[in-house]
N, C-alpha and C positions, 0 to 999 in steps of 0.2 A: 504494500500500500504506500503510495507518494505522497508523505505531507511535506510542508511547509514551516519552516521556525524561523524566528525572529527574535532582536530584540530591543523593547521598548522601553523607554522610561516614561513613566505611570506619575503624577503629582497624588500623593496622599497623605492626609494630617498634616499639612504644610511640609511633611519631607520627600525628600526623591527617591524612588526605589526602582531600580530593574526587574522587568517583569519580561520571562522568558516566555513566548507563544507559539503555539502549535498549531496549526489547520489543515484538517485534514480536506485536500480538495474535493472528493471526491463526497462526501457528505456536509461539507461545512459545519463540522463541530469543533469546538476551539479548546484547545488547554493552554489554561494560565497558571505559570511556576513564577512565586517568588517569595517572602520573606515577609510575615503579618505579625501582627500582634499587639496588642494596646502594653506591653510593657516594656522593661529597657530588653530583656531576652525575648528573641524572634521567633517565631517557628517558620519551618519549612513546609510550604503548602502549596496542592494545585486545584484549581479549579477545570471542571470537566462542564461544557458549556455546549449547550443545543445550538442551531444554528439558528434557529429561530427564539421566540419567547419562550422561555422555560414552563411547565406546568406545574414544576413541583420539585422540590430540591429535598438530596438524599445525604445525610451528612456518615460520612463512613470510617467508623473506630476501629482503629487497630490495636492488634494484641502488641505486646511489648518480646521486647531480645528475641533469640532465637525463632519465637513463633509472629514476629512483626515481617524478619526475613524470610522467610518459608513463605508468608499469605501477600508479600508485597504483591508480587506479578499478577494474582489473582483479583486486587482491589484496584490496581489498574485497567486490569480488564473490562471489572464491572463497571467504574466509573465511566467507560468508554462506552458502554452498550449502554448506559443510563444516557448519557447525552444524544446518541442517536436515536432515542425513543421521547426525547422531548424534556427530559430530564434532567436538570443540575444537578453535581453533585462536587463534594469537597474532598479530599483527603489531605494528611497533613502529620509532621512527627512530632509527636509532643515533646515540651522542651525536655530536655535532658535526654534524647533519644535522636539516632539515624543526624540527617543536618542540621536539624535544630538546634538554637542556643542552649546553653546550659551543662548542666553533667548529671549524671545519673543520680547520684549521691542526692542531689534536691527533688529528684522526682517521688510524688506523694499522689494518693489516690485525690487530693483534693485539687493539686494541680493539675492533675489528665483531666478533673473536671470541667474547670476552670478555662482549660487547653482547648477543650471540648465545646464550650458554651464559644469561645471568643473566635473557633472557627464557623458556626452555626451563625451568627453575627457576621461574618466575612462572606458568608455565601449568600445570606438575605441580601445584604448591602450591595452587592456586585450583580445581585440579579432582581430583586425588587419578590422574590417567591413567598408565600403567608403559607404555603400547604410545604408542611417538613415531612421528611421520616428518617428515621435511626437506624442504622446496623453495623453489627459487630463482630467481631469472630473472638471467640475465646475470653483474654482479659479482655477487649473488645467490646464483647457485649455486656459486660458487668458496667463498663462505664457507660456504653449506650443504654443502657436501661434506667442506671440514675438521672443523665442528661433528659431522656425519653418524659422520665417520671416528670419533669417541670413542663413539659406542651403537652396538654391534653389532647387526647384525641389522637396524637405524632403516631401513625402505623411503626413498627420497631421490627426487624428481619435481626433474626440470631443464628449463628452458623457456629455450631457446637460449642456452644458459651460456656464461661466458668459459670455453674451453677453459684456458687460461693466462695470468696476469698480464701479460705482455710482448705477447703479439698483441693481449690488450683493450685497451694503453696507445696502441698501432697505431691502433688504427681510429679511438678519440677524438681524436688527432690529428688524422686523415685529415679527421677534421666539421672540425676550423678550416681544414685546408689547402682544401678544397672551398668552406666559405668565402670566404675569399682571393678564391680564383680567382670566383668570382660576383659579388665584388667590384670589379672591375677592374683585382686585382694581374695584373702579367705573369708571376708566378712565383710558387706557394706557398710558404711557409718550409716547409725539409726538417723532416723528422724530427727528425733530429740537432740541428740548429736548436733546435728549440722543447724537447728536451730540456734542451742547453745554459740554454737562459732559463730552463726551471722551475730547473736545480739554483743559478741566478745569483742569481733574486729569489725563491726557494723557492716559490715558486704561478707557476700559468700560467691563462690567461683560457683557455678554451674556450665560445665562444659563449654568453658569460655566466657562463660556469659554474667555480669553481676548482679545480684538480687540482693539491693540495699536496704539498711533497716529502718529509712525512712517512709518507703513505699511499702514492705512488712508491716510495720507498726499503723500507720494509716489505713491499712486497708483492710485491719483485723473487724469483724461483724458484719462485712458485707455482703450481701448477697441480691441473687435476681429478685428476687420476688419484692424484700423490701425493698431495691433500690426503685423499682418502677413505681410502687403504691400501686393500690385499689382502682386509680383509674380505667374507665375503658378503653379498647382501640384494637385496630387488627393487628396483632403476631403472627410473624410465621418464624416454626423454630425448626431448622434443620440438623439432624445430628448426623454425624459421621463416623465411622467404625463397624466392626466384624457384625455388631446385633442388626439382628434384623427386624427388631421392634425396639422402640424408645426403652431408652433406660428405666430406673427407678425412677432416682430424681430426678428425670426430664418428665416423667408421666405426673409424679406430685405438683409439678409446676405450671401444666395445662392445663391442670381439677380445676388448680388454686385461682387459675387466670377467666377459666370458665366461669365457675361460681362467682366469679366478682365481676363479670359479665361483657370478658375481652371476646374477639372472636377469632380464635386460633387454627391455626394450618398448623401440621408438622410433615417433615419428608427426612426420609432415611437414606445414607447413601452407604452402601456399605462396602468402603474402603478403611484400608488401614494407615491415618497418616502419623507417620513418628516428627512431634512438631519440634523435638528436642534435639531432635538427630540427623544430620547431613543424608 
């Protein structure tokens, strides 16, 4: 496919910023790359843009380390097919993450919030859209569903979400402890273990990857269900993996969203991704 890049410089909040764009000729949908933010630290973000007037903009959360790299190519893609379908949508690295300002070390469930609200804001602004919706993959959707939880009504798409802060911290573990053992430890470090170490030297290694005690400690009692509230709205929750029927906790979480009188879709895909492992 033959597009088009450019690039422009943009006047906004009375400062100058380069703004990298793409069009693609043959549908006229636009991507705009460049560096947003209402604070002194920027993030990196693009915008995915119909060629015409937008109908409705999709703001799209990504999972963090390891599993932000594995699903990038993917959220590219989607924002792509969203713009060709009449569709705005955002993607963007929260600070302390990929080109964004900042460092890991400062990142807290409150600022992926925050990160989260102030890209939602960039894409109204740049396209004039009132009709939102949410989606997330993994840690992803735990923040899209807190974000979700302040627009009522905001339809929300979750693509194998951390049900809860404490199970997703679980499995990340579980990638070093399998490690370990591939390694030729006779014994993974427990859990408990490598809890201890993060809260010792406030980061812990995970196969490369650091999982700081600021975004641990902030992110302790969160989960899907509270993070959205009792509001209504359409869900669709996609899981992925070996089952061929929704899990436990994903079937408790459709009751939970029914009874309080969401209208839910689910779809199963049954592949096995290892989101921890090259």
């Amino acid at each position: 496919m033959t597009t088009t890049s450019t690039i422009a410089p943009q006047e906004t909040a009375g400062t100058r910023a380069d703004v990298a764009v793409r069009i693609d000729p043959r549908t006229g949908v636009r991507e705009e790359v460049r560096f947003f933010g209402p604070d002194r630290l920027k993030m990196f973000g693009c915008l995915h843009l119909p060629a015409g007037d937008p109908v409705g903009g999709v703001v799209i959360c990504s999972s963090i380390q390891a599993e932000f790299l594995k699903n990038l190519r993917r959220e590219v893609l989607l924002g792509r097919a969203l713009s060709q379908r009449g569709i705005a949508a955002v993607r963007w690295h929260y600070r302390g993450a990929g080109n964004s300002d900042g460092s890991s070390e400062d990142m807290t469930f409150d600022t992926m919030h925050a990160d989260t609200e102030a890209a939602t804001r960039w894409l109204q602004d740049a396209t004039g859209v009132e009709q939102l919706a949410f989606a997330g993959t993994r840690w992803g959707g735990l923040v899209a569903a807190t974000v979700a939880g302040g627009h009522p009504g905001a339809p929300l798409a979750l693509w194998e979400p951390a049900a809860d802060s404490s199970r997703y911290f679980r499995e990340v573990f579980r990638s070093r402890q399998i490690r370990e053992l591939k390694e030729g430890s006779q014994e993974a470090t427990s859990s408990s273990n490598l809890v201890d170490e993060l809260n010792e030297s406030g980061t812990l290694d995970v196969l490369g990857y650091s999982i700081d005690k600021p975004l641990y400690d902030s992110a302790q009692g969160h989960t899907l269900a509270a993070g959205l509230g009792d509001g209504t709205r359409p869900i669709l929750l996609i899981q992925i993996g070996r089952n061929k029927t929704l899990r436990g906790e994903y079937r408790k979480l459709v009751t939970h969203w029914e009874e309080t009188g969401s209208s839910v879709s689910t779809h199963v895909v049954e592949e096995e991704l290892a989101w921890w492992f090259a």
